[in-house]
C-alpha positions as CSV (number, residue, x, y, z in Angstrom):
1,X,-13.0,-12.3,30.9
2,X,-11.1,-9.1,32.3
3,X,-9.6,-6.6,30.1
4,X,-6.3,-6.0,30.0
5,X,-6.7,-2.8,32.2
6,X,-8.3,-4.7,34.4
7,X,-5.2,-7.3,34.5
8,X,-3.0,-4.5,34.4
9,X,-4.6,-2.6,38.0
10,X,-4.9,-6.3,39.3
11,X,-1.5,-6.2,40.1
12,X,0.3,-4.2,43.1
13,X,3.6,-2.9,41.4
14,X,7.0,-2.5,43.1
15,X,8.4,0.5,44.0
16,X,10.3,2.0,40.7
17,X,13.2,2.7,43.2
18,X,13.0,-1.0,44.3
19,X,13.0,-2.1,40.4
20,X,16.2,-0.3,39.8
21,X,18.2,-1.1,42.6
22,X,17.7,-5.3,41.4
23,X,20.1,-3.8,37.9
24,X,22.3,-1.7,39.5
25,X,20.7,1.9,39.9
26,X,20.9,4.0,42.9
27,X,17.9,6.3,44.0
28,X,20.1,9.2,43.0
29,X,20.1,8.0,39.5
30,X,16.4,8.7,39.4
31,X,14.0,11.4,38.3
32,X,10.9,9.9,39.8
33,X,7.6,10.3,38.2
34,X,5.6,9.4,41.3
35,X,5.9,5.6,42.7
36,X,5.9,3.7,39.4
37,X,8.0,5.9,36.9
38,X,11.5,7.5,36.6
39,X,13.8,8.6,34.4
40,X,17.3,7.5,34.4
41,X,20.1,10.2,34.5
42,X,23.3,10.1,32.0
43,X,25.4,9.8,34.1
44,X,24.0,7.1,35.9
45,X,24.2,5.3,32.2
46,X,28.1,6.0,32.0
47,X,28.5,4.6,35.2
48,X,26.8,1.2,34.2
49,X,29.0,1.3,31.0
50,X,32.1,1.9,32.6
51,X,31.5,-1.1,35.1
52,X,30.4,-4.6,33.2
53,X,30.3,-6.3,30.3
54,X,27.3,-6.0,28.4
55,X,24.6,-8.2,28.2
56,X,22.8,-10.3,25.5
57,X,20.9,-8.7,23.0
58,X,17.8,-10.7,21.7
59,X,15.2,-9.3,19.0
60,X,11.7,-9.8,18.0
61,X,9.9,-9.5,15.4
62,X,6.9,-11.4,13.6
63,X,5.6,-12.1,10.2
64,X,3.6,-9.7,7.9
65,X,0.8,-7.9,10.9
66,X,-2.8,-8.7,10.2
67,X,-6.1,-8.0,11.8
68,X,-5.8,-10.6,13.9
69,X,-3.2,-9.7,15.9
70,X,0.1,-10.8,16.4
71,X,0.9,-10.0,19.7
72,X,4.6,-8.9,19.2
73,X,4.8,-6.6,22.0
74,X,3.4,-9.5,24.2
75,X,6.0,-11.6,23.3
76,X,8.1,-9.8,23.6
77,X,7.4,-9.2,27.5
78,X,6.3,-12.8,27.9
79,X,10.1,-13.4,26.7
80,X,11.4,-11.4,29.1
81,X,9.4,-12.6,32.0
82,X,10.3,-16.4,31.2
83,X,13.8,-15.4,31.1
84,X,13.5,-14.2,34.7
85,X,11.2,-17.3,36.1
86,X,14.4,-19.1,34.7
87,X,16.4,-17.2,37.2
88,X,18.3,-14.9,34.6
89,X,19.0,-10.9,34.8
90,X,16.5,-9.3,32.3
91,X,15.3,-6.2,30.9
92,X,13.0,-5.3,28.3
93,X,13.6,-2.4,25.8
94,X,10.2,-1.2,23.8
95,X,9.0,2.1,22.5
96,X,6.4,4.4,23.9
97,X,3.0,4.1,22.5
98,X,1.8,6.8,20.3
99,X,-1.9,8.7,21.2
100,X,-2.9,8.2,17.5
101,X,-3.4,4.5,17.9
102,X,-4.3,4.2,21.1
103,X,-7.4,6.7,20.5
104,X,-7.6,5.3,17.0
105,X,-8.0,1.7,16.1
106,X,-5.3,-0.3,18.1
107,X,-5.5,1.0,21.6
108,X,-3.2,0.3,24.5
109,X,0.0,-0.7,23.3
110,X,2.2,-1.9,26.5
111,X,1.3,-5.5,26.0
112,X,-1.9,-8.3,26.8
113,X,-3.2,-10.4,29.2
114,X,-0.7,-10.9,32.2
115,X,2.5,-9.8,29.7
116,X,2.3,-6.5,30.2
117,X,4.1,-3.2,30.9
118,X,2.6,-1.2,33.9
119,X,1.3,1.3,34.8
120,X,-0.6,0.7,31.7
121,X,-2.8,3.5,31.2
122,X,-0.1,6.0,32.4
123,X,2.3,4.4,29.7
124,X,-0.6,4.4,26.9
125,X,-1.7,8.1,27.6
126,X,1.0,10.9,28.5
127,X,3.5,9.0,30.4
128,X,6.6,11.1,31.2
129,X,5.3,13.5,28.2
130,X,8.3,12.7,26.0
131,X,5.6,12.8,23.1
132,X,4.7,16.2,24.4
133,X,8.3,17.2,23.8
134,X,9.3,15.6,20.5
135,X,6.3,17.5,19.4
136,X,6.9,20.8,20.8
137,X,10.5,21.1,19.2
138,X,9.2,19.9,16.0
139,X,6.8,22.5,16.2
140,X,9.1,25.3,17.3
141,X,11.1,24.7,14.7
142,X,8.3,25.4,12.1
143,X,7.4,28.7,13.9
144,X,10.6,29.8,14.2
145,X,11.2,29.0,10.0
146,X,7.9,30.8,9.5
147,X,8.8,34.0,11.9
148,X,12.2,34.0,10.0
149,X,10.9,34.3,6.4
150,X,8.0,37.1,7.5
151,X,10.4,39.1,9.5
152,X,12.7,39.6,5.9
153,X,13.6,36.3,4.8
154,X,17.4,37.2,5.4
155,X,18.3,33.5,4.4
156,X,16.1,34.3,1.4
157,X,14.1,30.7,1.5
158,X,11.8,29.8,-1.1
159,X,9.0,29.3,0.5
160,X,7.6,26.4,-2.2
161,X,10.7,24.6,-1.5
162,X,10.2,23.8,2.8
163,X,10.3,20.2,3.6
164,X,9.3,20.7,7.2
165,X,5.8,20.1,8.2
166,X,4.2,20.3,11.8
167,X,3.4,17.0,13.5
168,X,0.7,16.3,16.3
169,X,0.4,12.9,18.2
170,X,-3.4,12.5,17.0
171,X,-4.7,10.5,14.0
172,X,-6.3,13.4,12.2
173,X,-6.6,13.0,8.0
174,X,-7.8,16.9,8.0
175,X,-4.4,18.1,9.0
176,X,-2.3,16.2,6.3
177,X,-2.8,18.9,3.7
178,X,-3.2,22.6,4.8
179,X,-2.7,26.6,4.0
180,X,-1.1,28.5,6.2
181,X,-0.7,32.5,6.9
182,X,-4.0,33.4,5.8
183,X,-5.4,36.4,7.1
184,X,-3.7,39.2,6.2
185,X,0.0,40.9,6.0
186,X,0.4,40.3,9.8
187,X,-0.4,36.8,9.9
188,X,2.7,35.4,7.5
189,X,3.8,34.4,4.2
190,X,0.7,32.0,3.0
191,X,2.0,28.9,1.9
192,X,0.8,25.3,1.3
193,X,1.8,22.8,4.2
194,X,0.6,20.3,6.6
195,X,0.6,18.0,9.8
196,X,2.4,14.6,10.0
197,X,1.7,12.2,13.2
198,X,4.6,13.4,15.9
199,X,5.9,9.2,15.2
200,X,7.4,10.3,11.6
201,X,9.0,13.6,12.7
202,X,12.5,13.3,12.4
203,X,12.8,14.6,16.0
204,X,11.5,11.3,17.4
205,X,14.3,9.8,15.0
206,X,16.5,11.4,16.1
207,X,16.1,11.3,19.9
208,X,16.0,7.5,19.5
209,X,19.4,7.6,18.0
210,X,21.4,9.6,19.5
211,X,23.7,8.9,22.3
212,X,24.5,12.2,24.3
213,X,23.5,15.6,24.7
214,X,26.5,16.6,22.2
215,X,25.1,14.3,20.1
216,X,21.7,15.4,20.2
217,X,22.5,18.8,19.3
218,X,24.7,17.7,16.3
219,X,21.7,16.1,15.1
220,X,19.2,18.6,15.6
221,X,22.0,21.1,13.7
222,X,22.0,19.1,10.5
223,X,17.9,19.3,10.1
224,X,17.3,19.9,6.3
225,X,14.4,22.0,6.4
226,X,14.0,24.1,2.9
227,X,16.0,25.3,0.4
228,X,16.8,29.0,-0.6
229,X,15.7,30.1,-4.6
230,X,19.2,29.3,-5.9
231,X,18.6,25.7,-4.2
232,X,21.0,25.8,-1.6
233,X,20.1,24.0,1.9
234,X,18.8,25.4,4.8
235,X,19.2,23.7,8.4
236,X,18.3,23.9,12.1
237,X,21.4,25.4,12.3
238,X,21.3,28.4,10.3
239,X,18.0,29.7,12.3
240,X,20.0,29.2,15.4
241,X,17.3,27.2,16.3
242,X,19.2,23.8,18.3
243,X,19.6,25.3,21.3
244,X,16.2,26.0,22.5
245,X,14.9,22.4,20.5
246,X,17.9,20.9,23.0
247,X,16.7,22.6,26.1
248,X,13.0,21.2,25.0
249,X,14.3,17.5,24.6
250,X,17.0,17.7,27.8
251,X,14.5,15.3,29.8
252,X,12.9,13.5,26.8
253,X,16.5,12.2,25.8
254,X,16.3,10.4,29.2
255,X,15.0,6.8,29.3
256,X,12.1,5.9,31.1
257,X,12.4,3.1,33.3
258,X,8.9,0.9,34.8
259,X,8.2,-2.9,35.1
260,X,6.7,-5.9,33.4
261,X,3.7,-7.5,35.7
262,X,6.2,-9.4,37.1
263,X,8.4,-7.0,38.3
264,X,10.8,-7.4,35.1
265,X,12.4,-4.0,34.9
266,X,11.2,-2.4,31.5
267,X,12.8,0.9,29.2
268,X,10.1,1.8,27.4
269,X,11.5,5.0,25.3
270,X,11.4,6.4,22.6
271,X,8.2,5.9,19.4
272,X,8.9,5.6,15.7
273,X,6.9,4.3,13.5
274,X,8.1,1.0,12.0
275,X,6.6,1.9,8.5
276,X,7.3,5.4,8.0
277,X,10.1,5.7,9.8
278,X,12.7,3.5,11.8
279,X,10.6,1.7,14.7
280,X,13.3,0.7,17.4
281,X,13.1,2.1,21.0
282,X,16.1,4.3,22.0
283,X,19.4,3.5,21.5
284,X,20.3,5.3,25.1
285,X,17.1,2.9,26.7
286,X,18.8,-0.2,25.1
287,X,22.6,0.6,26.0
288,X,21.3,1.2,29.5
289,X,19.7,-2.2,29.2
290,X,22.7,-4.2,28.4
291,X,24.9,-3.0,30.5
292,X,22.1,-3.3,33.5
293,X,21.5,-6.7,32.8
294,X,22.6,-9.9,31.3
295,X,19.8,-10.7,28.9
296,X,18.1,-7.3,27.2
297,X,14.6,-8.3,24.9
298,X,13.5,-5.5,22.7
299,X,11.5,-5.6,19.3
300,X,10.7,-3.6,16.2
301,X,7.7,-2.4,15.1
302,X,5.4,-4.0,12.5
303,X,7.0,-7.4,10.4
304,X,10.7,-8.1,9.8
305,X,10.8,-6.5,6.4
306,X,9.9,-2.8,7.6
307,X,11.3,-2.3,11.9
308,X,13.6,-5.4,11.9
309,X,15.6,-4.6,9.0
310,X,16.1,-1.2,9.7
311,X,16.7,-2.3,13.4
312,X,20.2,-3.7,11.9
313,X,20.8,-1.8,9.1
314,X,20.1,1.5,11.1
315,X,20.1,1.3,14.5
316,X,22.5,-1.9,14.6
317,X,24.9,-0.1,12.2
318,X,25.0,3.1,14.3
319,X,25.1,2.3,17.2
320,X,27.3,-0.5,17.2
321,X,24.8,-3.2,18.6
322,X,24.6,-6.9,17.6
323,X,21.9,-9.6,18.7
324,X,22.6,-13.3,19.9
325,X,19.2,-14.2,18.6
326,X,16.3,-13.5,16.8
327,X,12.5,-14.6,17.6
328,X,10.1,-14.3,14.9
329,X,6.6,-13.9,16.0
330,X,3.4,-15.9,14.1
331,X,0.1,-16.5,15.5
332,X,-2.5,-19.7,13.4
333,X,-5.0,-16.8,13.3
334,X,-2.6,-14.3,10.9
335,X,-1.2,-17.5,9.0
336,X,-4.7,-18.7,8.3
337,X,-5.3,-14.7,6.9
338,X,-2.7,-15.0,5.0
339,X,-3.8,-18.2,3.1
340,X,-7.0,-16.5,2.4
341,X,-9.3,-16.9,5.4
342,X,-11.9,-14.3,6.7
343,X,-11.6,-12.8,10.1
344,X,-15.2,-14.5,10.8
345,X,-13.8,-17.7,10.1
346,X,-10.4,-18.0,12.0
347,X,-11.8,-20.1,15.5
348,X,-12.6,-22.8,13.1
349,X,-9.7,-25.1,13.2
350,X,-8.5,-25.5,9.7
351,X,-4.8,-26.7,9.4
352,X,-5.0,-26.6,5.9
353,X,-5.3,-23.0,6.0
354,X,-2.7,-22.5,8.3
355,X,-0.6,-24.2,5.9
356,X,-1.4,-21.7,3.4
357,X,-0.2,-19.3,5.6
358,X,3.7,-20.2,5.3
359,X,4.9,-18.8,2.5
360,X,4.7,-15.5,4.4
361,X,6.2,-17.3,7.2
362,X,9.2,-18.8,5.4
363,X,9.7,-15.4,3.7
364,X,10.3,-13.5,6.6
365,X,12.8,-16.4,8.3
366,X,14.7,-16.0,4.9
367,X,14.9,-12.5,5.1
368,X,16.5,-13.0,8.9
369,X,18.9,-15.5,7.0
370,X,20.3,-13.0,4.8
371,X,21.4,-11.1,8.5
372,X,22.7,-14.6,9.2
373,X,20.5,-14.4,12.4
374,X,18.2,-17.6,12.1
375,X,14.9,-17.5,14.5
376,X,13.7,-19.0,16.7
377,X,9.7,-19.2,15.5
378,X,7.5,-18.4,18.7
379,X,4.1,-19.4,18.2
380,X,2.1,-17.1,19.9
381,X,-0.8,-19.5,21.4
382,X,-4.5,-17.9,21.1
383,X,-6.8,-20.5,23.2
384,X,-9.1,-21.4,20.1
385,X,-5.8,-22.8,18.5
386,X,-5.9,-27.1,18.6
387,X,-2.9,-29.4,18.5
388,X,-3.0,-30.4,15.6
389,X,-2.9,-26.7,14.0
390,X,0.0,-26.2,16.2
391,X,1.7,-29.2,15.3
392,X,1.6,-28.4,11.7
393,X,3.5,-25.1,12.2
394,X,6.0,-27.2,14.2
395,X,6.9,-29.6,11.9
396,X,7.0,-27.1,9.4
397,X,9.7,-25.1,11.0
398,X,11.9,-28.1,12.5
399,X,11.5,-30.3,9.6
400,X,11.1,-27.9,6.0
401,X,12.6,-24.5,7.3
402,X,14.7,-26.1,10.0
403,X,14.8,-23.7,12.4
404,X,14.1,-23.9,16.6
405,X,9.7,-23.4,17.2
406,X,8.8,-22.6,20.8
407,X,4.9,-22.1,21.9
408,X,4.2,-19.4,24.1
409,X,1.2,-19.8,26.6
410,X,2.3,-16.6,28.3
411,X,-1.3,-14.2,27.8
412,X,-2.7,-15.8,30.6
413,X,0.2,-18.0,32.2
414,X,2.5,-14.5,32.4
415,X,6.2,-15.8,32.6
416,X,5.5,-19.4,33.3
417,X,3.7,-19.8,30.1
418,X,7.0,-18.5,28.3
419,X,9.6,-20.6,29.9
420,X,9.9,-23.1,26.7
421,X,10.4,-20.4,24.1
422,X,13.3,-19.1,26.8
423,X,14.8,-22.1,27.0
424,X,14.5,-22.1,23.2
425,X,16.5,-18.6,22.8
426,X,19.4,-19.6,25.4
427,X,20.1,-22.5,23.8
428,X,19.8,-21.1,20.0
429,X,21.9,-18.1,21.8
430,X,24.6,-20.5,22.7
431,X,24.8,-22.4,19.8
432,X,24.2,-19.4,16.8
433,X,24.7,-16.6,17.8
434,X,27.7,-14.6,15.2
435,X,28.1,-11.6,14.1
436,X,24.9,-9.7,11.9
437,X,26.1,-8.9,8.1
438,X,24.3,-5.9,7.1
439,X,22.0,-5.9,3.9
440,X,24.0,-3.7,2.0
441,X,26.8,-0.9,2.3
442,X,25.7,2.2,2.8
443,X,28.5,4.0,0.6
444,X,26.5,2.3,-2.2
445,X,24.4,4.3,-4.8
446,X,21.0,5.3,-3.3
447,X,19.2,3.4,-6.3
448,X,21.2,0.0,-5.1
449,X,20.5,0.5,-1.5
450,X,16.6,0.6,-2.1
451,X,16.5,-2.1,-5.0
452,X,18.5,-4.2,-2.4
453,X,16.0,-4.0,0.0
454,X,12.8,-4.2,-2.1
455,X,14.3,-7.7,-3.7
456,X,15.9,-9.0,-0.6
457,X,13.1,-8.5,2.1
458,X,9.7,-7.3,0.1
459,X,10.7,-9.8,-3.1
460,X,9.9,-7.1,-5.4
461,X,11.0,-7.6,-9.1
462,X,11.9,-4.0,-9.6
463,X,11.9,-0.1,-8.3
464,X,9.8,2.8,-10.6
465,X,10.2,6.1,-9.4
466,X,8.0,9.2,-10.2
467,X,9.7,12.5,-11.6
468,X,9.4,13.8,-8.2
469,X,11.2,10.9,-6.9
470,X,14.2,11.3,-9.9
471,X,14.3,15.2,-9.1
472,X,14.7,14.2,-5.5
473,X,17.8,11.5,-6.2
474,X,19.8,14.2,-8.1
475,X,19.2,16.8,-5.0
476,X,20.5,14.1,-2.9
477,X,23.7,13.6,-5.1
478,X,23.8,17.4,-5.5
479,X,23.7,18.1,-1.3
480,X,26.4,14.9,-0.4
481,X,24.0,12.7,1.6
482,X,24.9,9.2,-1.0
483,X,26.0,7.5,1.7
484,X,23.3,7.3,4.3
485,X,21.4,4.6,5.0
486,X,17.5,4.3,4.0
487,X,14.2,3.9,5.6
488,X,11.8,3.0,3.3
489,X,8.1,3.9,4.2
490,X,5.9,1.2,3.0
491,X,3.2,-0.1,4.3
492,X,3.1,-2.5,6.8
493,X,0.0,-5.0,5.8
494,X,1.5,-6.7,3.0
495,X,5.4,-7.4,1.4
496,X,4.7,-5.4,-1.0
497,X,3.9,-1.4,-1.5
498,X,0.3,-2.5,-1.8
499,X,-1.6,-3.5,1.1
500,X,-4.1,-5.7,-0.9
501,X,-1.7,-8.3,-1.6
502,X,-1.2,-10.8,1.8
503,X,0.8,-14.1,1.5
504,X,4.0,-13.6,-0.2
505,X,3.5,-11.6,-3.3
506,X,6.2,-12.3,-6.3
507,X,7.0,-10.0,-9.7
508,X,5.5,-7.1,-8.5
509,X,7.0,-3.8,-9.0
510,X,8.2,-0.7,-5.7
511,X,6.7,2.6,-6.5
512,X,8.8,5.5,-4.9
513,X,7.1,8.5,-5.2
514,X,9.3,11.1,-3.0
515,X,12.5,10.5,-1.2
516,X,13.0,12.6,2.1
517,X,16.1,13.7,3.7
518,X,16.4,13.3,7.2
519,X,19.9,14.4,8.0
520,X,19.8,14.5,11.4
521,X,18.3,11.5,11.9
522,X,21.3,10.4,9.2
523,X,19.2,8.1,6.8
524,X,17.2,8.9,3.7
525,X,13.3,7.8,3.8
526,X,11.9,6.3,0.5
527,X,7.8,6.9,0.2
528,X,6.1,4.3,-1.8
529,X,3.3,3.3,-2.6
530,X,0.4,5.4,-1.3
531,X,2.1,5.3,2.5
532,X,0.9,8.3,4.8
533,X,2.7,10.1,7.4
534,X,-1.0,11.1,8.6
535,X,-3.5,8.3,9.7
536,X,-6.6,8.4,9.8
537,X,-9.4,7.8,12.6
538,X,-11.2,4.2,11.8
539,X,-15.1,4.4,11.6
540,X,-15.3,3.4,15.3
541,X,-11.9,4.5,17.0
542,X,-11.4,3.6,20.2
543,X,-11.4,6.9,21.4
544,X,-15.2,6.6,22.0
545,X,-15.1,4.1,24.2
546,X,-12.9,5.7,26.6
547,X,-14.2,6.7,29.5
548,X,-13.0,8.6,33.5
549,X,-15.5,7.1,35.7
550,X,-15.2,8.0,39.0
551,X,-11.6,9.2,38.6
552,X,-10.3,5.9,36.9
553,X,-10.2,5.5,33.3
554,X,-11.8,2.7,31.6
555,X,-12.1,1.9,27.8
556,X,-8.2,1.9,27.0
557,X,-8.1,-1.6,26.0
């Protein structure tokens, strides 16, 4: 069987130029990144906004992620390419892989099987280098924080009270906790720190949220980096450090435009992570979407209770953005994991434990309820999967959840194997789509914002929160940030805070250890559990199998 860089290089791709011109960009709206790539200009984006309606907005998302695979990011391609057999105008709005899991444990990350974004291996590795950027202003704002407090400390920080770390895009656990400004009086102020994956910086945040290059620089002004010894705040703005982070992010800020196999055009911007930070593509990549084309198919990361729901009550919110529909992604292999099967097992057709599976499943099409968005259930078909394991799931959803199920054959059918479950979103489209209601308001206390989400999407019975945690709410009421919205960093392999519990856990308990202040990216991010903002390599990471053999690379599956 080829591998899907061997799928992906099958295919002969169309000119990038070519790809625009079929939603409405001219040449001149490009920066072109050889044949395959380009940016798109601002401007060119006003121009699109000033001159249609926009399109329809459709999401996807999937149940609780297991080692098996869910394929979201498949689907979500596959989606769009069925949309465009069916004759509609399409494009498709995901995030940029990050190096850390691509050399780590998941590799590529633009899709599988004939659903996917191309060039793949430019996409999975540096791409346009907006990574490359995101880290380097992160970074220069760290230096420059540093420089300031050994050249006098005229701000007079307290150097035990910085919040900002470094970030690299690299899975590296020896960077999470480090000393810095050893080696003497010319080297700097020594001082605990440490390295969070470029993902969580609040740079990438904030690049995928705002709008403009005003905008941008009002974001990177309000950084919270540190506090001075009489506790009073210290921001991006204070070390006159925005400009030069601005000048850094100038081309980063612009979305990158490619193609599906198909042709499909693709904005592929932007990488949070889902579960330690927001996970949505850019809000500049999706607005350019919707007012390109008449149907736009993006997705957020990892299951609906960490990306989706901070997809609406984040990105949604600011932004202004509402969906027509929402497909929610489940495989037989994760929902037999989920009613307690091992991964050695899971070819062996066993309905039984696919029916297991559901509560997870019915969990997450409540929590889309309480957006009053019901899914559409896309079954994302693996070919070890029998009828009669599928045809449990179906009757499940039409008959005990009763919500629309739609099989996608798309892996190796490409957009012909996806044409039911796009049938299956137009007419749910037509017939459902409203208004979303957000979860809660964010003028509410902090403390009812996060017990509000842990009971509405994780089912938890109740918050604890460490000393740390309690010093950290009364900063928060202290500095005037109450009313932003939260990001809760939990992880993403179980409902819960505790990856150990799969299914759909009940009366468990939310630790919250810290709570972070990202004011420029204008929400407030909750760490429970044991969550890390640093991974770690896996005991075989994929970097190792990752090869350049006679100038092509190989290995980056």
């Amino acid at each position: 069987m080829p591998t899907d860089l061997e799928l992906a290089r099958s295919v002969s791709p169309r000119p990038i130029t070519d790809v625009a011109a079929s939603i409405g960009l001219h040449a001149d709206d490009l920066i072109l990144y050889g044949e395959d790539k380009a940016k798109v200009r601002l401007g060119a984006i006003e121009r699109l906004r000033s001159g249609r309606t926009p399109g329809k907005l459709v999401l996807v998302s999937a149940i609780t992620p297991t080692a098996a695979g869910e394929g979201k990011t498949t689907m979500t391609i596959a989606l769009g390419q069925g949309l465009a057999k069916l004759g509609h105008s399409v494009a498709i709005a995901l995030r940029e892989p990050s190096l850390g899991p691509c050399l780590g444990m998941k590799g590529g990350a633009t899709g599988g099987g004939m659903c996917q974004v191309i060039p793949m291996e430019d996409i999975n590795l540096h791409f346009t280098g907006d990574f490359h950027a995101v880290s380097t202003a992160h970074n220069l704002l760290a230096a420059l924080l540093d420089n300031h407090i050994h050249r006098g400390d005229r701000l007079e920080i307290d150097p035990r009270r910085i919040t900002w770390r470094r970030v690299i895009d690299m899975n590296d656990r020896a960077l999470r906790d480090i000393i810095i400004g050893l080696g003497g009086v010319m080297q700097g102020v020594p001082r605990e720190s440490g390295f969070d994956i470029t993902p969580a910086s609040e740079i990438m945040a904030i690049l995928c949220l705002a709008e403009s290059y005003d905008d941008l620089k009002e974001r990177l002004n309000r950084i919270l980096l540190a506090f001075t010894y009489d506790r009073e705040p210290i921001t991006a703005e204070k070390l006159g450090a925005t400009g030069a982070m601005a000048a850094l992010l100038r081309d980063a800020l612009l979305p990158n435009l490619v193609q599906t196999m198909e042709g499909v055009p693709a904005f592929v911007h932007g990488g949070p992570f889902a579960n330690i930070a927001h996970g949505c593509n850019s809000v500049l990549a999706t607005r350019t979407g919707l007012h390109a084309a008449d149907w736009v198919v993006t997705e957020a990361g990892f299951g609906f209770d960490l990306g989706a729901e901070k997809f609406f009550d984040i990105k949604c919110r600011s932004a202004g953005l509402d969906t027509v529909a929402v497909v929610l992604v489940a495989t037989c292999r994760a929902l037999k994991m989920h009613g307690g099967v091992k991964s050695r097992e899971l070819a062996v057709p066993n309905p039984r434990a696919v029916e297991a599976g559901f509560p997870n499943l019915d969990k997450h099409v409540e929590n889309i309820g309480k957006f009053r968005e019901p899914p559409v259930v896309c079954l994302n078909r693996f070919t070890q999967d029998t009828e009669e394991e599928i045809e449990v799931i179906r009757r499940h959803c039409t008959d005990v959840l009763g919500v629309p199920f739609a099989v996608c054959d798309a892996w190796s059918r490409g957009g012909e194997g996806a044409k039911e479950l796009a049938r299956s979103v137009i007419a749910h489209a037509e017939k459902c789509s409203k208004p979303f209601r957000p979860l809660y308001d964010w003028d509410w206390p902090v403390e009812k914002k996060i017990l509000t989400v842990a009971r509405e999407m994780y089912g938890a019975e109740e918050i604890e929160y460490t000393k740390e945690a309690e010093r950290d709410l009364r900063d928060i009421d202290r500095l005037g940030y109450n009313n932003l919205p939260i990001c809760i960093a939990k992880t993403q392999k179980s409902l819960s805070d505790d990856p150990s519990l799969i299914g759909r856990p009940e009366e468990f308990t939310v630790h919250v250890r810290e709570i972070l202040i990202s004011a420029g990216a204008g929400y407030l991010v909750p760490l429970t559990g044991d969550i890390l903002r640093m991974p770690g390599l896996p005991s075989s990471p994929q970097a190792e199998r990752i090869d350049l053999v006679d100038g092509k690379i190989t290995g980056l599956e």
